[in-house]
TIVEXZA-855680 format. One record per residue (C-alpha): residue number from 0; residue in three letters; x, y, z. Coordinates in nm, 4 decimals. Layout:
N
> n res X Y Z
> NUM ALA X Y Z
...
***
This chain:
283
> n res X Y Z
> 0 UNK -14.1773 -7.3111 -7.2210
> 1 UNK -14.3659 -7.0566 -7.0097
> 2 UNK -14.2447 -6.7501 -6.8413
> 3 UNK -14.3639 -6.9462 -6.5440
> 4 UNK -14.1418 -7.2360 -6.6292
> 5 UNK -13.8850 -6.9822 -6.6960
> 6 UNK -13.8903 -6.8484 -6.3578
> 7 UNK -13.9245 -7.1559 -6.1745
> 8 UNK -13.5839 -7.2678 -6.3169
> 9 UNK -13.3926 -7.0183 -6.1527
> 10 UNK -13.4913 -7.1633 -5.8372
> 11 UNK -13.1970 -7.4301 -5.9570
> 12 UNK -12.9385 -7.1612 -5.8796
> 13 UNK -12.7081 -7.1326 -5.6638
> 14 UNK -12.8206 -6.9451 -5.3353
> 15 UNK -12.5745 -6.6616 -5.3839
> 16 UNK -12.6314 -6.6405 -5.7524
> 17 UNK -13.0024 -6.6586 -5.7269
> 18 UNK -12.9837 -6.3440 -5.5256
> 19 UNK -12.8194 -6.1721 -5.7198
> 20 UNK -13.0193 -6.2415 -6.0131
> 21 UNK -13.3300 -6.1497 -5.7676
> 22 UNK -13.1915 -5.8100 -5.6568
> 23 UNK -13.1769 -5.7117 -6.0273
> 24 UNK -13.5098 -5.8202 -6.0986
> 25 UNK -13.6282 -5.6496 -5.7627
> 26 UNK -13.4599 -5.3386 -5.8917
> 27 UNK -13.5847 -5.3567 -6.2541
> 28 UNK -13.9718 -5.3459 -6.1046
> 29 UNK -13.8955 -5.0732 -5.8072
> 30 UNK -13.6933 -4.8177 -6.0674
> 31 UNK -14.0492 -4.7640 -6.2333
> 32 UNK -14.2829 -4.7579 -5.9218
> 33 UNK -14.4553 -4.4137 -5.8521
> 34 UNK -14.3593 -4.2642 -6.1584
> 35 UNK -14.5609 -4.2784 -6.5217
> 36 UNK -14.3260 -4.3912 -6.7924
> 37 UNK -14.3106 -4.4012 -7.1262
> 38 UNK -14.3003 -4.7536 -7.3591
> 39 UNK -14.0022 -4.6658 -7.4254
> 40 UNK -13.8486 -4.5588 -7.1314
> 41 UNK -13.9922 -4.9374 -7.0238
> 42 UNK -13.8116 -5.0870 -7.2841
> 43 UNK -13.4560 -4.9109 -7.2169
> 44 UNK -13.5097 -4.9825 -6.8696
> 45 UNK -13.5733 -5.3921 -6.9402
> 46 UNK -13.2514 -5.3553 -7.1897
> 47 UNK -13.0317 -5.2653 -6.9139
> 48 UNK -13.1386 -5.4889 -6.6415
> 49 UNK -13.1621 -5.7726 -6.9230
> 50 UNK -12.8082 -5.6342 -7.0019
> 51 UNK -12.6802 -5.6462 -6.6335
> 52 UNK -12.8175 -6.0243 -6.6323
> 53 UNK -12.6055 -6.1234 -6.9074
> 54 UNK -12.2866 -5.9540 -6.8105
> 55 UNK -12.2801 -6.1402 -6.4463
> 56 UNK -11.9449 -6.3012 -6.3429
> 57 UNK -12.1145 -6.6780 -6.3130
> 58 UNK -12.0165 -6.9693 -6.4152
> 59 UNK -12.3296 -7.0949 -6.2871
> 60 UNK -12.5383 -6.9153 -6.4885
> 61 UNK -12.3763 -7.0220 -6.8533
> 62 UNK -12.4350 -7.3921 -6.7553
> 63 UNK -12.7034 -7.5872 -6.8462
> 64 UNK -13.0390 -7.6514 -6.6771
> 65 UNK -13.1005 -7.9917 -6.5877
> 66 UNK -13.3840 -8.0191 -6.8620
> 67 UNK -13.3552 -7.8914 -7.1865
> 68 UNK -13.5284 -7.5310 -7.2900
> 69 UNK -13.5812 -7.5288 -7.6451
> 70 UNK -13.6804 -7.2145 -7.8919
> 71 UNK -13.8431 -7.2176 -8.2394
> 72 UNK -13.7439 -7.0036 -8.5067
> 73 UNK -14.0991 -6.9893 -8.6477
> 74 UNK -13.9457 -6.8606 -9.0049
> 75 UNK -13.7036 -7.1685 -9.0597
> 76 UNK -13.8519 -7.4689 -9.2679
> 77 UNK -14.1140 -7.7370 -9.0333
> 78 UNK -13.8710 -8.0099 -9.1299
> 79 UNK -13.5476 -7.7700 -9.0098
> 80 UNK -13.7225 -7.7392 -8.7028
> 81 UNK -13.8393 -8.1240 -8.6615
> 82 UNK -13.4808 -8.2482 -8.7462
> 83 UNK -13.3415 -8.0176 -8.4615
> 84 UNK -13.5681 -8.0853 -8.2082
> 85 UNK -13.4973 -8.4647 -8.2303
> 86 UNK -13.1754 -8.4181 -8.2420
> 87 UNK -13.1859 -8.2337 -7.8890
> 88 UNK -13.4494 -8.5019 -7.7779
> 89 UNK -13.1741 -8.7877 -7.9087
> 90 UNK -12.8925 -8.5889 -7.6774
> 91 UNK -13.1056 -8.5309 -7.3692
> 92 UNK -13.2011 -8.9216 -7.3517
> 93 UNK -12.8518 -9.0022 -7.3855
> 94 UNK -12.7330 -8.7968 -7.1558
> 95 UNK -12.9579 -8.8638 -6.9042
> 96 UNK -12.9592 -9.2605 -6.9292
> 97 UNK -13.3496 -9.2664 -7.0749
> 98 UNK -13.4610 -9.5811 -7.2721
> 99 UNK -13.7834 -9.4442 -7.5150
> 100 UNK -14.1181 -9.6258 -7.4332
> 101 UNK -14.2779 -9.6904 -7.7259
> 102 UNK -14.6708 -9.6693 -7.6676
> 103 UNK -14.9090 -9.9477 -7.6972
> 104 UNK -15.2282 -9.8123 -7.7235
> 105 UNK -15.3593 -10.2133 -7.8452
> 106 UNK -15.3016 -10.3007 -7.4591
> 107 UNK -15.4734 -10.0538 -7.2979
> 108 UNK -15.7925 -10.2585 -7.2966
> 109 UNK -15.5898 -10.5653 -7.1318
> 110 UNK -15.4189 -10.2759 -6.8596
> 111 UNK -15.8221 -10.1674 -6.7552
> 112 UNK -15.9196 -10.4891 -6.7363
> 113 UNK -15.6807 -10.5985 -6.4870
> 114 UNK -15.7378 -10.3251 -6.3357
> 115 UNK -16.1350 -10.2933 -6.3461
> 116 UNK -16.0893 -10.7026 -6.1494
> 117 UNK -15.7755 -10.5823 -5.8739
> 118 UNK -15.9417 -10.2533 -5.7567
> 119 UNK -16.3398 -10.3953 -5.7794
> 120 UNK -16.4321 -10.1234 -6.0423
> 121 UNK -16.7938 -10.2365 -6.1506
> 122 UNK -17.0926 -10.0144 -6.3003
> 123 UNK -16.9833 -9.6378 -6.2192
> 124 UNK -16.7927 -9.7158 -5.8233
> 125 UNK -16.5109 -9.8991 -5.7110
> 126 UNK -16.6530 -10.2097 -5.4790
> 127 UNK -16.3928 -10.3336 -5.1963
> 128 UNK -16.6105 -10.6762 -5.1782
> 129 UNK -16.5187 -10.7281 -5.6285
> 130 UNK -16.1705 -10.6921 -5.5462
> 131 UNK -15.9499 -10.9690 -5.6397
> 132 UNK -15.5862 -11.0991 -5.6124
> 133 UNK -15.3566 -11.1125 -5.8858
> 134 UNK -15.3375 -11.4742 -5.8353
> 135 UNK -15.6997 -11.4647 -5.8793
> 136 UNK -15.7624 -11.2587 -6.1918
> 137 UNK -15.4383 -11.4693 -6.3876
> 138 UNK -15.6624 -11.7867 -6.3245
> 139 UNK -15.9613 -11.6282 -6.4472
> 140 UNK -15.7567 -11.4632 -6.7418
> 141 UNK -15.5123 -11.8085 -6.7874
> 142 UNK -15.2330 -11.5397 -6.7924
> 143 UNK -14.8979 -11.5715 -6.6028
> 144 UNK -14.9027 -11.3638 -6.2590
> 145 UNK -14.6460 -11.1288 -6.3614
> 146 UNK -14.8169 -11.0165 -6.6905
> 147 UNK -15.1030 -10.9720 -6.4063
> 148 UNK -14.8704 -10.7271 -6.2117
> 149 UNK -14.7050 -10.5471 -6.5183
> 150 UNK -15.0696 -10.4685 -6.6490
> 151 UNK -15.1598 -10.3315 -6.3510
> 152 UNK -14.8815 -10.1187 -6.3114
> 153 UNK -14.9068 -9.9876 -6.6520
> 154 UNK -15.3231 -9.9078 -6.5764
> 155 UNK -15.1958 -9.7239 -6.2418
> 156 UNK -14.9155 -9.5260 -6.4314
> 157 UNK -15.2027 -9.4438 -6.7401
> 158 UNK -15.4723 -9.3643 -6.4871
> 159 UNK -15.2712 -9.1911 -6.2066
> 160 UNK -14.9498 -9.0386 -6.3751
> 161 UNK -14.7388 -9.2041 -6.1105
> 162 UNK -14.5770 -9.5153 -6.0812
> 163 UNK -14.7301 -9.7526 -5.8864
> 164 UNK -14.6401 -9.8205 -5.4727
> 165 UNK -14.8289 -9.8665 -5.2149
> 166 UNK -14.7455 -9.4789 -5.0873
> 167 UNK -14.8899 -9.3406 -5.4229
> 168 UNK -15.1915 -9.5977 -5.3912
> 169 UNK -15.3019 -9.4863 -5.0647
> 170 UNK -15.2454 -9.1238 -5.1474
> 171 UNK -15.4316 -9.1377 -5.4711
> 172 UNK -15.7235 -9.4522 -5.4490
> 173 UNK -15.7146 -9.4791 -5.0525
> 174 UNK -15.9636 -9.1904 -4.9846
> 175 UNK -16.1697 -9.3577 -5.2893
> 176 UNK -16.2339 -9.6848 -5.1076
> 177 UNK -16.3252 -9.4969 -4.7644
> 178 UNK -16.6906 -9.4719 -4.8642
> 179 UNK -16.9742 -9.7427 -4.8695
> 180 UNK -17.1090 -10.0263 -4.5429
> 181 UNK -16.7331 -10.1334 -4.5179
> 182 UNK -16.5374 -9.7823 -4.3875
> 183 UNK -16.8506 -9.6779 -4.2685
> 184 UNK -16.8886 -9.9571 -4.0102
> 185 UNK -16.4884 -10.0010 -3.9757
> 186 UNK -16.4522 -9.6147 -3.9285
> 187 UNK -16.7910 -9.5330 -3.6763
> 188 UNK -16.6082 -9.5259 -3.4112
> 189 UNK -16.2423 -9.5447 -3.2854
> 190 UNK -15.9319 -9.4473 -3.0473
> 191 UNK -15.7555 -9.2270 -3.2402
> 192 UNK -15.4210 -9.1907 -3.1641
> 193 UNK -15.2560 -8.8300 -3.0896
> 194 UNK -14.9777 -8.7223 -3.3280
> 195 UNK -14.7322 -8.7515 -3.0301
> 196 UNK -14.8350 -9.1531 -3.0823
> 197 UNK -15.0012 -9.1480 -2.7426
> 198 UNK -15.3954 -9.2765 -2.6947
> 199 UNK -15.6413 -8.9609 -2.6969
> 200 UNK -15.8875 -8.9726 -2.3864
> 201 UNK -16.1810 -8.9153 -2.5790
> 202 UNK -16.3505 -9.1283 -2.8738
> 203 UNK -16.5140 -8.9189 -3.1856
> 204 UNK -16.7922 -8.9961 -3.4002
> 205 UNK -16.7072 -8.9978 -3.7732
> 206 UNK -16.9684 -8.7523 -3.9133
> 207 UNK -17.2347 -8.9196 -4.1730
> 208 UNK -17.1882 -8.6543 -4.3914
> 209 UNK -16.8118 -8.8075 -4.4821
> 210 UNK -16.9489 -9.1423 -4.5871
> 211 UNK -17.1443 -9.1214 -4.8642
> 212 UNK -17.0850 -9.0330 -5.2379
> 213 UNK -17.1677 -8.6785 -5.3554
> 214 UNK -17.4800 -8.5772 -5.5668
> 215 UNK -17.5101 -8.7136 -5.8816
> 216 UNK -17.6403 -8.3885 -6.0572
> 217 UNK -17.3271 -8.2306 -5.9615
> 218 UNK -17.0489 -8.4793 -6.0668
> 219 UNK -16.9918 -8.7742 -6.3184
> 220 UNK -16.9219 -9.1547 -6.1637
> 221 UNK -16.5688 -9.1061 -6.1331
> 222 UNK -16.5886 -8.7493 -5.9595
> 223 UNK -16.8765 -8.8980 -5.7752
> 224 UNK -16.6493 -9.1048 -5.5776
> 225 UNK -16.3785 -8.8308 -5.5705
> 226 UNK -16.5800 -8.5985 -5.4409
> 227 UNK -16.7611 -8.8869 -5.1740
> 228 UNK -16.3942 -8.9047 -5.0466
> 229 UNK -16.3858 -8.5990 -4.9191
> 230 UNK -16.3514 -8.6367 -4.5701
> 231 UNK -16.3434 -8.5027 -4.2016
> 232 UNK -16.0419 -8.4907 -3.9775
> 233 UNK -16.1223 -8.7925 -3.8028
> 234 UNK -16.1233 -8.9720 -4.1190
> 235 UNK -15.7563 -8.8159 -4.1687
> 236 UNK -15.6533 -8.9064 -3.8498
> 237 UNK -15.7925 -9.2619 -3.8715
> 238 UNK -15.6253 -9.3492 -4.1716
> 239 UNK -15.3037 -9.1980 -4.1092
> 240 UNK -15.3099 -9.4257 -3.7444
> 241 UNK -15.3608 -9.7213 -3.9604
> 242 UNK -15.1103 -9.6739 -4.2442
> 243 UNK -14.8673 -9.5881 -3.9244
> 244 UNK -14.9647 -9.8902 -3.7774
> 245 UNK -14.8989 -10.1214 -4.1180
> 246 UNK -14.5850 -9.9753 -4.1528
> 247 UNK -14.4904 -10.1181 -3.7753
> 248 UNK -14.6004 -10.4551 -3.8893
> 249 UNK -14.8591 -10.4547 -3.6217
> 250 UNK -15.1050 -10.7520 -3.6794
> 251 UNK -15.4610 -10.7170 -3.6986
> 252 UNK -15.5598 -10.8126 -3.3219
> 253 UNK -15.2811 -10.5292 -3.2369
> 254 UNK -15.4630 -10.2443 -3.4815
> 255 UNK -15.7938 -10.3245 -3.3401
> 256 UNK -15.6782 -10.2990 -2.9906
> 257 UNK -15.5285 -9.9618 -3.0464
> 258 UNK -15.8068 -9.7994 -3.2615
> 259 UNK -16.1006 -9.9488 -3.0262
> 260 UNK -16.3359 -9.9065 -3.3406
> 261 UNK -16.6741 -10.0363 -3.2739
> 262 UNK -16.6863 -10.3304 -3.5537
> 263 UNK -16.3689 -10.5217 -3.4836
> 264 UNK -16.4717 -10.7819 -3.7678
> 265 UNK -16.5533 -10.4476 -4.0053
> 266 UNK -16.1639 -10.2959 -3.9542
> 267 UNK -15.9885 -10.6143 -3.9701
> 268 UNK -16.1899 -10.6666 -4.3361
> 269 UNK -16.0696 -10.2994 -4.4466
> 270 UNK -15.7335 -10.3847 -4.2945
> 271 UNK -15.7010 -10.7165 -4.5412
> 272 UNK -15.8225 -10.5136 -4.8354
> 273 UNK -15.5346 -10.2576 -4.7565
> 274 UNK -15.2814 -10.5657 -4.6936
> 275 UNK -15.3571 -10.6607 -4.9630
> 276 UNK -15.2360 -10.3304 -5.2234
> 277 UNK -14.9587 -10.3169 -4.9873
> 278 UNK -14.8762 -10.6642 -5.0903
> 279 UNK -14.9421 -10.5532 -5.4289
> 280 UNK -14.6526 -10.3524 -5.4065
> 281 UNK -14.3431 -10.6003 -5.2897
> 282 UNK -14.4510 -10.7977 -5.5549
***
């Protein structure tokens, strides 16, 4: 573990406790300010705060973190040190009610594929119009639909680090698909709604500059599209109005009335694609 790491954890502390502890620290650095001092004068000095630390009246501070902080004794036997360290791993899981996941690196293929078919990954870009269902891609695969979902949950947890819902989608893959004829023509222009939830008077024009993939000298395919994500304020705002929207369970005539954009037939198509992770996710 870090210093860093170190440090962070004292942020699980009580409040009182944690300022005490952070009054001896702030005294520790301000004893030495203004003043040239010797490496061992520094060392006596870190001895007696580090002393101080120890000898606190806490109960809070002889407990136990809520993850484990472990230290080698880089002298000992490897096998010493293996045998302890999965004995600490074994005591942590039990404690803290966590079944092991034993890897399957011999799926992986069969989690991209599914994958590569439900998100419309083809070439070096991600194509809204090669999307398909899960109901879809188990016929063409002559799997059952819930080895459909569980692969593509395990692709979104390998690709993303997160587990999959539609709140994790849309923060992570939303921005991805906002590029390309589809957004562009869904997203030229719109009634953006204020963050009070009231109409704005005026009616913005999404910049061209926000719609289209980044250089290919300066990225690789997948930053490509990262990068091509990047995107204005209106784009913010429009997408944040929509997912608002969803969440209200407004249907498509209702979105389209609100967000005035000026291809009605081009928003309710991005609004099915985005129905359709959200369904994704109550599956």
């Amino acid at each position: 573990m870090s210093l860093r790491a170190m440090a962070m954890a004292l942020v699980m502390l009580p409040p009182h406790v944690r300022g005490t502890v952070g009054r001896l620290l702030q005294e520790s650095a301000a004893s030495s300010e203004g003043s040239l001092q010797s490496a061992s004068d520094e060392a006596e000095r870190r001895f007696r705060y580090a002393s101080a630390l120890r000898d606190l009246q806490s109960p809070e501070l002889d407990g136990s973190p809520s993850r484990p902080i472990v230290g080698l004794n880089i002298e000992v036997p490897k096998q010493a040190v293996l045998d302890a360290v999965e004995q600490i791993l074994t005591e942590w899981r039990t404690r803290e009610n966590v079944q092991e996941r034993r890897r399957r690196p011999e799926m992986y293929d069969d989690y991209l594929r599914v994958w590569d078919l439900r998100e419309g990954w083809f070439g070096d870009g991600y194509d809204v119009d090669r999307e398909q269902t899960f109901q879809a891609i188990a016929n063409r695969l002559s799997c059952p639909l819930a080895t459909v979902a569980n692969h593509y949950r395990s692709a979104f947890k390998m690709i993303s680090g997160h587990e999959h819902s539609f709140e994790n989608w849309w923060l992570l893959f939303a921005h991805l698909k906002l590029t390309g004829d589809l957004a562009n023509k869904a997203l030229r222009r719109r009634k953006p709604l204020s963050r009070s939830g009231k109409r704005q008077p005026s009616v913005r024009q999404v910049p061209e500059s926000f719609m289209h993939a980044a250089s290919p000298e300066r990225a690789g395919p997948v930053q490509q599209q990262v990068t091509g994500a990047t995107f204005a304020p209106e784009v913010f705002d429009f997408m944040t109005d929509v997912r608002t929207l969803l969440k209200k369970n407004w249907d498509d005539d209702a979105i389209v009335e609100e967000m005035k954009p000026a291809d009605a037939d081009a928003l309710k198509a991005y609004l099915k694609h985005l129905r359709g992770h959200l369904s994704d996710a109550a599956d």
